[in-house]
C-alpha positions in Angstrom: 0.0 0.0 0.0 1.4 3.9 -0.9 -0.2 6.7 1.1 -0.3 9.6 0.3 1.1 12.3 2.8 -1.7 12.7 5.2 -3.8 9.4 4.6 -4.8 7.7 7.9 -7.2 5.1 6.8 -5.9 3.1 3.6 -8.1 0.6 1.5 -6.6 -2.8 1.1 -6.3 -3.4 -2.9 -6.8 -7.1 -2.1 -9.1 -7.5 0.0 -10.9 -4.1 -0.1 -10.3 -4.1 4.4 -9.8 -1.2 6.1 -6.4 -0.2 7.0 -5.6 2.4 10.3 -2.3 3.6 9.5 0.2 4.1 12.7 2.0 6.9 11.7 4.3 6.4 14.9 5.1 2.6 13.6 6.1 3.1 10.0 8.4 4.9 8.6 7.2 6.7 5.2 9.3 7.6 1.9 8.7 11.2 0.5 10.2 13.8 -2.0 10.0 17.7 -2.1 9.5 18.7 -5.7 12.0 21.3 -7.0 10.3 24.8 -8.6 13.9 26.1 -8.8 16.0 25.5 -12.1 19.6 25.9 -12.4 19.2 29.4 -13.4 17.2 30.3 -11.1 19.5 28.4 -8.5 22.2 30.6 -9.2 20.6 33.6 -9.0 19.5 32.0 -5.4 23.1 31.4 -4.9 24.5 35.0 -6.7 21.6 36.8 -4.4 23.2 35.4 -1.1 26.7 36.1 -2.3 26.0 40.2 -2.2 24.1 40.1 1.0 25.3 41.1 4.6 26.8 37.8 5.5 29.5 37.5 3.2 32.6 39.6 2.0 31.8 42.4 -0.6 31.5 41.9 -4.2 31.9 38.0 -3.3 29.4 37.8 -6.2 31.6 39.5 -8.3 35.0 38.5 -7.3 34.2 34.3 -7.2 34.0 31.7 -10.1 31.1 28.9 -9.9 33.9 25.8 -10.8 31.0 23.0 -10.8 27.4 22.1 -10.0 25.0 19.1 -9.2 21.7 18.6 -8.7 20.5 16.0 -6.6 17.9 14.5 -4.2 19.4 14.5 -0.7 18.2 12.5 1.6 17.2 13.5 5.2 16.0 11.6 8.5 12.2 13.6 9.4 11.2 13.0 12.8 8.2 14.0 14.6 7.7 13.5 18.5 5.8 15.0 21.2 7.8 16.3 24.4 6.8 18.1 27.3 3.1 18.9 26.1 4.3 20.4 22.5 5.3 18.9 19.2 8.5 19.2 17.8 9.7 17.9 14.3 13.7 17.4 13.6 16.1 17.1 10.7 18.8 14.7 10.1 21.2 14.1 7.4 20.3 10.6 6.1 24.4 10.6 4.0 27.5 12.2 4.9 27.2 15.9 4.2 29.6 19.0 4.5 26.7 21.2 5.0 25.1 20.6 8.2 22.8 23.1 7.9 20.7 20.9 5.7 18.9 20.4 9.3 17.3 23.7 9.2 15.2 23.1 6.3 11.7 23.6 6.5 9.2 20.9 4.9 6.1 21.8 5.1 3.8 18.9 5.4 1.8 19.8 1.7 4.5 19.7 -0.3 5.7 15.9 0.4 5.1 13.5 -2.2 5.3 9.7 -2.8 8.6 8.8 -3.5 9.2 6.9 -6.8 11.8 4.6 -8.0 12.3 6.9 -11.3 14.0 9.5 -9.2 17.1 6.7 -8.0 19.1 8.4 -10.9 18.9 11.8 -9.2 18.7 11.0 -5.8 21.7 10.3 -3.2 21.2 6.8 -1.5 20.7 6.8 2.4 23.9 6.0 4.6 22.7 6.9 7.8 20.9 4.5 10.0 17.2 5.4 11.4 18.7 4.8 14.4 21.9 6.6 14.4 19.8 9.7 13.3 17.5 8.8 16.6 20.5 9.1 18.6 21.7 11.8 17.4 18.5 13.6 18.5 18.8 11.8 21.7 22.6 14.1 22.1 20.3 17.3 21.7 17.4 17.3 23.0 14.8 15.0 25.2 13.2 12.7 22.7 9.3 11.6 23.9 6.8 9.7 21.9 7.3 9.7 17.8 4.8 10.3 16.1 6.1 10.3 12.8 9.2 9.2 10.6 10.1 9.0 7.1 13.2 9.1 4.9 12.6 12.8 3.0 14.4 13.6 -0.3 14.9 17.1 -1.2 15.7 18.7 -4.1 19.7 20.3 -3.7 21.9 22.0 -6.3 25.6 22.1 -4.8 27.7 24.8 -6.4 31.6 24.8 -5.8 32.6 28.0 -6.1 36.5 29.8 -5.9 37.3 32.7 -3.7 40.9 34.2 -3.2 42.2 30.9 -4.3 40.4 28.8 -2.4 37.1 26.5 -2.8 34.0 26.6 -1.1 30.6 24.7 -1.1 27.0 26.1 -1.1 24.1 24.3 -1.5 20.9 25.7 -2.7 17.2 24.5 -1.6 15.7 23.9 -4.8 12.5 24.2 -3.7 12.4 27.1 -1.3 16.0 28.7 -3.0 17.1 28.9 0.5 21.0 28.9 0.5 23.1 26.7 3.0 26.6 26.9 3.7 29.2 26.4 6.7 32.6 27.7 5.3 32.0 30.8 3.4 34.1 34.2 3.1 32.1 36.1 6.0 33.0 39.8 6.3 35.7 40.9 9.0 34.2 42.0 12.1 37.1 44.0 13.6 36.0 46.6 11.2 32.8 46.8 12.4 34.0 46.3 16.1 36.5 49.4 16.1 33.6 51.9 14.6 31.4 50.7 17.3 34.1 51.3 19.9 35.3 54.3 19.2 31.6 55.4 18.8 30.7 54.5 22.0 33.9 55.9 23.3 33.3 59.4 21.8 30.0 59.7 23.3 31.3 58.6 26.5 34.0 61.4 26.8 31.1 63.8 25.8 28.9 62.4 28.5 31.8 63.4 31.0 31.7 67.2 30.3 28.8 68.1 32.0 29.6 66.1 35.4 32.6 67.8 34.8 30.7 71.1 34.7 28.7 70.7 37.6 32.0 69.9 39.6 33.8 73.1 39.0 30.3 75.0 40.0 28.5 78.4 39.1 27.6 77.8 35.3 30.4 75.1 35.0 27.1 72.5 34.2 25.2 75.0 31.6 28.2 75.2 30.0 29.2 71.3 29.8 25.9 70.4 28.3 25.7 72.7 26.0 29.6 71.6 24.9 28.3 68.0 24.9 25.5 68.5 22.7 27.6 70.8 20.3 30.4 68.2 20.3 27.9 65.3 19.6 26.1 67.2 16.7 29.5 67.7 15.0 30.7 64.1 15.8 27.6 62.4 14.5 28.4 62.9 10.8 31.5 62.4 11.1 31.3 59.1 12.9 28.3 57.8 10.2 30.5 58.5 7.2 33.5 56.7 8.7 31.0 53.8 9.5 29.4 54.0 5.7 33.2 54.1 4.2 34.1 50.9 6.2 30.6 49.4 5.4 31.8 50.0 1.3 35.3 48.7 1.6 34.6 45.6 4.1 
């Protein structure tokens, strides 16, 4: 018998009986249909490249060396802890990208899996079992309610940044892009801006104690210095942060 995603009751095709299906006892076979082509994968891929995330112009500056399409295969677990349901991901083969196990699937868009898709799709590694465990290292596991192998739709691009290779892959059904190794932008940057920023401001904050600790019009005159000072300094400080924001 082959539910469909959902299906509770099934109809026996022998014998015509009436089938309740234990969802918690089973363990189901789905696919996630791509919408995504490979052109439409890069731009996925090109989109994330200029965002905040990673170094500028990567989109630019890198060369795509290689890409793959494939069905990759995932451990989907559904359990009930605590009161509330929780659902978890597991990669079902070895994988450089971990972050394969923050997909979303939502439940409409699984489909029957069918043998015609072997060509395309990676074959399973990965115990059910491992994968259990490996929940069991995270989190408190309670009653499953639900487990099947899930093959999603991946293109991996290979792609070469100031001579060396990364990997990305791109969901090619949601176009959500995954990767653990990419060139992130340099935070020190960022971090000194904010520091001296703060540090500015901090000085200024100083002048009008100071003020009020010589006496007579010594705190008058501190504020209005401070908030002078700050006016003046605001610009300033914004276009240094813009110019590092454009070069970094």
């Amino acid at each position: 018998m082959h539910p469909d995603e959902g299906q509770v009751f099934l109809t026996c095709p022998y014998c015509s009986a009436t089938v309740y299906l234990d969802k918690s006892r089973v363990v189901f076979h789905w696919y996630v249909a791509p919408t995504l082509d490979e052109t439409k994968a890069r731009g996925a891929l090109f989109s994330w490249m200029s965002g905040n995330q990673t170094v500028k112009d990567l989109d630019k500056k890198s060369r795509v060396t290689g890409v793959t399409f494939t069905y990759f295969p995932l451990w989907y677990v559904r359990w009930e802890a605590g009161g509330r349901e929780e659902v978890g991901l597991q990669p079902a083969a070895a994988t450089s990208v971990t972050e394969l196990t923050r997909l979303k699937l939502p439940a409409g868009d699984l489909r029957k899996y069918s043998s015609a898709l072997d060509a395309q799709a990676e074959a399973p590694s990965v115990p059910l079992d491992t994968a259990l465990s490996w929940f069991g290292q995270k989190k408190a596991i309670g009653q499953v309610r639900e487990m099947a192998l899930v093959h999603v739709p991946t293109f991996t691009y290979k792609y070469q940044y100031a001579g060396k290779i990364y990997t990305a892959v791109v969901d090619a059904a949601s176009g959500t892009v995954m990767a653990n190794i990419f060139p992130a932008k340099a935070e020190v940057p960022y971090q000194l801006v904010g520091g001296v920023t703060a540090l500015v401001y901090l000085c200024l904050a100083t002048l009008p104690v100071g003020g009020a600790l010589t006496g007579g019009d010594g705190m008058t005159i501190g504020m209005v210095a401070c908030v002078g000072l700050g006016i003046v300094a605001a610009p300033l400080l914004l276009m240094w942060a813009l110019w590092v924001a454009s070069k970094v």
